[in-house]
VMD Tcl script that draws the C-alpha trace (Angstrom):
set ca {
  {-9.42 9.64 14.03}
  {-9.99 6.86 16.83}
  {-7.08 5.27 18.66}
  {-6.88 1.56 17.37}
  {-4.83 -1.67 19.03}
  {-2.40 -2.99 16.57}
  {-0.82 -6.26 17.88}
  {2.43 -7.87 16.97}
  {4.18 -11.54 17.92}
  {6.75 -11.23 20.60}
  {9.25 -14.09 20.36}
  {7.73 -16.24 23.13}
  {4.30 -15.95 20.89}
  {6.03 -16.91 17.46}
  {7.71 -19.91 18.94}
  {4.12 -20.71 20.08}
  {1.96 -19.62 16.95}
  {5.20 -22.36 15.27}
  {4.41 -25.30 17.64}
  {0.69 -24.44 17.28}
  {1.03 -24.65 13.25}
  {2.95 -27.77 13.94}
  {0.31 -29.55 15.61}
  {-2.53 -28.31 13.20}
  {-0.29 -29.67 10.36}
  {-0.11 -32.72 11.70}
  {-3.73 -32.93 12.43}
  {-3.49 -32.80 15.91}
  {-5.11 -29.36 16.43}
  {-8.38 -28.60 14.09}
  {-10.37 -25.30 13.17}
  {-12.60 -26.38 15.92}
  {-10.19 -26.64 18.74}
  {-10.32 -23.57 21.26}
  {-7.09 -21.41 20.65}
  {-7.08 -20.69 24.96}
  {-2.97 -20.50 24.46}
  {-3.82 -17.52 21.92}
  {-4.49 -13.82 22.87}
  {-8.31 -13.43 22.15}
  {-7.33 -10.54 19.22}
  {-4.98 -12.81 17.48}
  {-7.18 -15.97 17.42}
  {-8.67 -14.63 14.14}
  {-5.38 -13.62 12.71}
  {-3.95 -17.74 13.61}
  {-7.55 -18.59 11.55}
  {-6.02 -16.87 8.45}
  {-2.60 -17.73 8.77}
  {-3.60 -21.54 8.76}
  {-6.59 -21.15 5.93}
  {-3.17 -19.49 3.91}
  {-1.28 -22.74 4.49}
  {-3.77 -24.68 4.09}
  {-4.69 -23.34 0.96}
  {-1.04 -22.68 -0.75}
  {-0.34 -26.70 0.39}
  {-3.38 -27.64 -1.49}
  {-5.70 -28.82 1.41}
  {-8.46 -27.02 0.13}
  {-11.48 -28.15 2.19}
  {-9.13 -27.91 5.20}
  {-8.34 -24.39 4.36}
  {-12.33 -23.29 3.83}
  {-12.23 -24.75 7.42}
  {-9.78 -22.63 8.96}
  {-11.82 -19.66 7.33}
  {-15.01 -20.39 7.81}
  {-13.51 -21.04 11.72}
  {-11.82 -18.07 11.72}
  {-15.10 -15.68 10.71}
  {-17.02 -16.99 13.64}
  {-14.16 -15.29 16.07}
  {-13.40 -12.46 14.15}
  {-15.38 -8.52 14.31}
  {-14.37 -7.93 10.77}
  {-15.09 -9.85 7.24}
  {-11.20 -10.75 6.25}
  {-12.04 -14.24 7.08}
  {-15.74 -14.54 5.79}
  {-14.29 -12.90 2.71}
  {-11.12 -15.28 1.95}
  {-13.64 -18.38 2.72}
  {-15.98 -17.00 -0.34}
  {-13.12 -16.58 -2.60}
  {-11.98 -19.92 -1.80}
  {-15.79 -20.85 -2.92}
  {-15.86 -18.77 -5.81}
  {-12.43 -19.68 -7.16}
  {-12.76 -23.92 -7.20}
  {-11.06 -23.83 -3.49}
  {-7.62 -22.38 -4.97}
  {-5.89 -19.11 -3.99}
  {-5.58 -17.90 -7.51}
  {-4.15 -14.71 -8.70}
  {-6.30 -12.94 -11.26}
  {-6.13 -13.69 -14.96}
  {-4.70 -10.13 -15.84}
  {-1.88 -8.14 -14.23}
  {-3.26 -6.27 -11.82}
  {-4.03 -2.58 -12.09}
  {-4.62 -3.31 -16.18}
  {-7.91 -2.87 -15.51}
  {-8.36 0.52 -14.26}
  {-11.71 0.62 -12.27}
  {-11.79 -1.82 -9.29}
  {-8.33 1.18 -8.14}
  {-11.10 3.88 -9.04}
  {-13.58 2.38 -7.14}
  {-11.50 1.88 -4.36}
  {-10.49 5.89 -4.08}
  {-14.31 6.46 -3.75}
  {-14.07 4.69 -0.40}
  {-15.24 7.36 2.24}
  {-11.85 5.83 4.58}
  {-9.72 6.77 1.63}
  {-11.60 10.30 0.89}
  {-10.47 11.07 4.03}
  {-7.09 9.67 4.01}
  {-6.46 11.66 0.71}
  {-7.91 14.59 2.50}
  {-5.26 14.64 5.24}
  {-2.37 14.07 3.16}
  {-3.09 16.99 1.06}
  {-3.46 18.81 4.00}
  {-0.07 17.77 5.56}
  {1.42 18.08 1.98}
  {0.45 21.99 1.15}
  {1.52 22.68 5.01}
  {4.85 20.92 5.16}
  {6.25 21.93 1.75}
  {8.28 25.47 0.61}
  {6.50 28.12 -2.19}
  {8.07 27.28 -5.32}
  {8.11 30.60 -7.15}
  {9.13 29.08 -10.06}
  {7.50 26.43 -12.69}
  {6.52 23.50 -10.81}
  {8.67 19.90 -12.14}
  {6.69 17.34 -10.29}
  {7.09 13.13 -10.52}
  {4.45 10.98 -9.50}
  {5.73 7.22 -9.12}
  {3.12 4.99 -9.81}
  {0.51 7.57 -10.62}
  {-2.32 5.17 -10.80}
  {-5.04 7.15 -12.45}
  {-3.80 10.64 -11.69}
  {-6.52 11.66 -9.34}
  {-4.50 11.94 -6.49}
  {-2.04 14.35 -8.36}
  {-4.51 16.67 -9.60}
  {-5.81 17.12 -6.61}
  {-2.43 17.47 -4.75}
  {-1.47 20.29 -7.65}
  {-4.88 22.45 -7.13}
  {-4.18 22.20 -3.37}
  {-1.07 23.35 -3.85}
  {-2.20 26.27 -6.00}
  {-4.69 27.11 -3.47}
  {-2.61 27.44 -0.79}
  {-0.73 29.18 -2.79}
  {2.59 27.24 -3.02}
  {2.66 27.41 -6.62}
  {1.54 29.84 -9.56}
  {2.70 27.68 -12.21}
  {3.05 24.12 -13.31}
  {5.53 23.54 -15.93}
  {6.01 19.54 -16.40}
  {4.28 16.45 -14.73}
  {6.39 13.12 -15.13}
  {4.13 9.82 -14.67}
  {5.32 6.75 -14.27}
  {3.19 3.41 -14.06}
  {3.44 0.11 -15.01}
  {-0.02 -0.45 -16.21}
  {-0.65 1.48 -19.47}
  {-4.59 1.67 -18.96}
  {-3.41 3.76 -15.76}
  {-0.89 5.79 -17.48}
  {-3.06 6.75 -20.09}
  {-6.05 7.39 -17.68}
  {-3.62 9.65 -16.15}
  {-2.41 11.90 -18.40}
  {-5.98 12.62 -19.59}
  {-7.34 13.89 -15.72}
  {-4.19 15.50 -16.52}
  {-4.79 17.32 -19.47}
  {-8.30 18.35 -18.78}
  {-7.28 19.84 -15.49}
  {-4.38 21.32 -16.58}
  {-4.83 22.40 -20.19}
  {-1.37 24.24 -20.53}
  {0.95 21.69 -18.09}
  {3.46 18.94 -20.16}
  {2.67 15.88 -19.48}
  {5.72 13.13 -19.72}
  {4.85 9.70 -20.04}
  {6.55 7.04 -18.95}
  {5.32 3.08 -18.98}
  {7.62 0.67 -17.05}
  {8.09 0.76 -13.18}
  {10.55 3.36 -11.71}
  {13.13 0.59 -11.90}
  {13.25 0.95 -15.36}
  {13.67 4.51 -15.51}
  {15.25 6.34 -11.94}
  {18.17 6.23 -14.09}
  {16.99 8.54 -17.00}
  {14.74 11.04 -15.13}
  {15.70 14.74 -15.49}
  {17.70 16.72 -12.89}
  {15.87 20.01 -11.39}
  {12.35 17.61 -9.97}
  {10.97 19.93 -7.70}
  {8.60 17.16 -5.98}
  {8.16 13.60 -6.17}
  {5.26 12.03 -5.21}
  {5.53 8.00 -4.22}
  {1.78 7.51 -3.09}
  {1.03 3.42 -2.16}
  {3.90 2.91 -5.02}
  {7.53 2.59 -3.77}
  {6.33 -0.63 -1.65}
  {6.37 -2.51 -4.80}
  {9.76 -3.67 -4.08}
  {11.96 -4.57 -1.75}
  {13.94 -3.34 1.11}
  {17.36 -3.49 -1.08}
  {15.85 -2.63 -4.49}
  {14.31 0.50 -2.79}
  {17.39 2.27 -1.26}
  {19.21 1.35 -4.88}
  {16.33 3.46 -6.76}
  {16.01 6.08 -3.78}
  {19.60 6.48 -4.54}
  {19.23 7.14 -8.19}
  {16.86 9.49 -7.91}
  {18.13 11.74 -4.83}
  {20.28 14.06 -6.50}
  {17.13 15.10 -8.89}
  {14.56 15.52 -6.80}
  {14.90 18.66 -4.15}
  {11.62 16.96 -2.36}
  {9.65 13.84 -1.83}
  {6.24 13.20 -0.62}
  {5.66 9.34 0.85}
  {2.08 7.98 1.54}
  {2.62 4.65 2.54}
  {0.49 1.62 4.93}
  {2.23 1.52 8.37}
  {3.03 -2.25 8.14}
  {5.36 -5.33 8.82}
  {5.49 -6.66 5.23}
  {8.61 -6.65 4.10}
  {11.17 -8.34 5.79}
  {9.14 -11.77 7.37}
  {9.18 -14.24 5.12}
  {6.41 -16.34 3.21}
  {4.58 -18.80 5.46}
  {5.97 -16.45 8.76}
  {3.41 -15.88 11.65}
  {4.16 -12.59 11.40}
  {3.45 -11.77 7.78}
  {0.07 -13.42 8.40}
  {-0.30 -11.25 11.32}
  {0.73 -8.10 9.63}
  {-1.43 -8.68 6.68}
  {-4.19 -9.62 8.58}
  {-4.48 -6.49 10.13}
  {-3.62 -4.34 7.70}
  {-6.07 -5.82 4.64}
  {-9.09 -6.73 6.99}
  {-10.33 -3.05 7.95}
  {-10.01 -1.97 4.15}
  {-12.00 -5.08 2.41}
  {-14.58 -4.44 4.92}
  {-14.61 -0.55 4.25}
  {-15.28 -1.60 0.44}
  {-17.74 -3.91 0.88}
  {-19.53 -1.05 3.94}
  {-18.95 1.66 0.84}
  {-22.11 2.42 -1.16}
  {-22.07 0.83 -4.19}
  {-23.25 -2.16 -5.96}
  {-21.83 -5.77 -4.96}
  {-20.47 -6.61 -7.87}
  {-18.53 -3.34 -7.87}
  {-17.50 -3.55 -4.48}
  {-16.44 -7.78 -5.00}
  {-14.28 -6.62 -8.11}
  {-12.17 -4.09 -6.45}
  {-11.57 -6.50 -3.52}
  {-10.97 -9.42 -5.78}
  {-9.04 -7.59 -8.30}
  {-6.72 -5.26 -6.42}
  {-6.84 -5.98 -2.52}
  {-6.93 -9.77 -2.99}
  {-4.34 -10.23 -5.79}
  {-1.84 -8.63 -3.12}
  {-2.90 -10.82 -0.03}
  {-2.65 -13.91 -2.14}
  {0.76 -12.90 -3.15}
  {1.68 -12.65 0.45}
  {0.07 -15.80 1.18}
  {1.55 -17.61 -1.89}
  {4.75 -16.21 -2.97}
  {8.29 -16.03 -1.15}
  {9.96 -12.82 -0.95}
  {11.61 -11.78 -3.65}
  {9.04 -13.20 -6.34}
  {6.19 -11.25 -4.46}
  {4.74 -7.71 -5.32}
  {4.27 -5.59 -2.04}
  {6.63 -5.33 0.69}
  {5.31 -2.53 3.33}
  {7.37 -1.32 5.85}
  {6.81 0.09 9.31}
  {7.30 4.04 9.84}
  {10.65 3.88 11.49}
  {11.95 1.29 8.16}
  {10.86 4.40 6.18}
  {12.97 6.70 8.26}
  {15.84 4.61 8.19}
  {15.80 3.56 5.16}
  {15.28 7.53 3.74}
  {18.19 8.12 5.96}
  {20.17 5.68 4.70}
  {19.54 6.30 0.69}
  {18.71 9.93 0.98}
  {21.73 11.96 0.82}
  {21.42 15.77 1.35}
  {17.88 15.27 2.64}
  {16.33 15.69 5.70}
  {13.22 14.81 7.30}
  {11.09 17.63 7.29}
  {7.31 16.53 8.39}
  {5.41 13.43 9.21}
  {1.88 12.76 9.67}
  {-0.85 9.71 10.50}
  {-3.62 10.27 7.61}
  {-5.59 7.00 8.55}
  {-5.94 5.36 11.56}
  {-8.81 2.48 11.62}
  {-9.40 -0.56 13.16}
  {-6.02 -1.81 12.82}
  {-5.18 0.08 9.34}
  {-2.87 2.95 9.72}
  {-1.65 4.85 6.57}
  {0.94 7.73 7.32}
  {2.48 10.88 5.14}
  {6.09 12.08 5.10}
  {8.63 15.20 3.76}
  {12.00 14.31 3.18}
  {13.54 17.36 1.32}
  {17.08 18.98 0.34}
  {18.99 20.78 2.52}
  {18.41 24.77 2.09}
  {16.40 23.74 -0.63}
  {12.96 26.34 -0.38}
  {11.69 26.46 -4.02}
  {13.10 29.92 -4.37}
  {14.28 31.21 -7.90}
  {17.63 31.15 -7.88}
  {19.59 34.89 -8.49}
}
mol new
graphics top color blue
foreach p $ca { graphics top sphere $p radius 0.5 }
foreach p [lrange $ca 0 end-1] q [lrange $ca 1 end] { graphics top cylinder $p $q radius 0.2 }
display resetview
């Protein structure tokens, strides 16, 4: 993987990206103005954060302006793209008709994605490396399972490495039923004999009433569906069930800054741009590739663009909010293996092991 620059505010440059918003407000600074007072790397990122207030204030044309600005500076597409949405949407930020994830294929589609092939690739390696032999049948939880791809891969690796002979029960848990059920069946067909638990809701609705004795649970792109707070209350619930947990999670400053913030539009400027333009540079037809951006990566940029904390759906955290925040809500477990599974342009997606203390998967006597 090749090293990448990720850039964040320091206070003297939020106090200037705020007088800077100030003035284009006001009308006193335009999309066409040099940004000289700007690092050269950010210049696209102050683009997108104005086009996003621009846009959520209702200045429409103003906000295709910023956009349209903005791709001229910018390597990437995040700017190009968000001006065409703009065009294709009536000039409105608009979240899509139906709940997102209802609609099972643009989250396919985007697991196709050679970046996330490989991403997948590494995590499975780090998972059937970091984690004990469980010599007895294997309880595993997947939070948010999506489709269930990612599990049924994670359980062959695991039998191939030879951490596991047997799987006994597979809880799922997802809030989109078209998911769930698409689940269960990779399920099924992969694993003929395994028990498949289903469970519709979000793991808010059901940490409470999970069964004791889960050997593994697997919170893949899932547990940043709420925020800090709600997290460590869940985490909480669930810790003295679960003897391990695996965490794939964007490396990102997403939760805590608040809506309008220069650096939420910083964050998510960096951490959406390399992915849309890895879906649109994936081979497949447009309208394939425009779906899963419009339908899945776009429905959770405009929430960060439109939405205060709180009502929003993602909140990302760095690494070291992870490890506090397992420290914090995790009693009885200990960090046991971390790894960087993607590391592009900006994007960085990372793997952890928190599990039980003398906790190896043995049978017990």
């Amino acid at each position: 993987m090749e090293e990448i620059a990720m850039y964040h505010l320091a206070y003297d440059e939020q106090c200037l990206w705020n007088a800077l918003k100030a003035q284009a407000l006001s009308g006193v600074l335009t999309p066409a103005d040099r940004l000289d007072e700007l690092r050269c790397a950010l210049r696209p990122a102050f683009h997108f954060h104005m086009g996003g207030l621009s846009s959520a204030g209702g200045q429409e044309e103003e906000a295709m302006n910023w956009f349209r600005a903005g791709s001229l500076e910018e390597g990437g597409m995040f700017n190009a793209v968000m001006a065409a949405f703009l065009d294709r949407n009536g000039g409105a930020l608009r979240m899509p008709p139906a709940p997102i994830f209802s609609d099972p294929h643009p989250y396919e589609h985007f697991t196709t994605v050679p970046v996330v092939v490989g991403m997948r690739e590494r995590f499975l390696d780090f998972a059937a490396s970091s984690l004990p032999r469980f010599e007895t049948a294997l309880t595993i939880l997947d939070v948010g399972c999506g489709d269930g791809s990612l599990l049924v891969l994670l359980l062959n690796r695991l039998l191939e490495a030879g951490r596991i002979d047997r799987i006994g029960r597979a809880i799922l848990v997802d809030s989109s039923a078209a998911m769930l059920d698409l689940a269960a069946q990779k399920l099924s067909l992969a694993f003929p004999d395994l028990s498949v638990d289903k469970r519709h809701g979000r793991i808010q609705d059901h940490a409470a009433t999970l069964p004791d004795g889960i050997d593994i649970a697997l919170l893949s792109l899932a547990y940043h569906h709420m925020p800090w707070d709600e997290k460590g209350v869940h985490l909480r619930e669930l810790a003295g069930r679960i003897a391990h947990l695996l965490l794939m999670e964007m490396d990102g400053d997403n939760d805590t800054p608040e809506l309008h913030s220069p650096e939420l539009a910083v964050s998510v400027y960096q951490s959406y741009g390399p992915i849309i333009d890895a879906i649109f540079a994936h081979d497949a037809p447009i309208a394939v590739s425009q779906g899963c951006v419009d339908n899945f990566i776009m429905a959770e940029v405009i929430s960060f663009l439109t939405q205060p904390r709180g009502e929003r759906n993602d909140y990302h955290m760095s690494r070291s909010q992870w490890s506090l925040l397992f420290a914090d809500s995790l009693p009885g477990h200990y960090r046991r293996g971390e790894a960087t599974v993607l590391l592009w342009e900006g994007c960085e997606f990372f793997a952890c092991h928190w599990g039980k203390a003398n906790h190896t998967g043995m049978a017990q006597p």
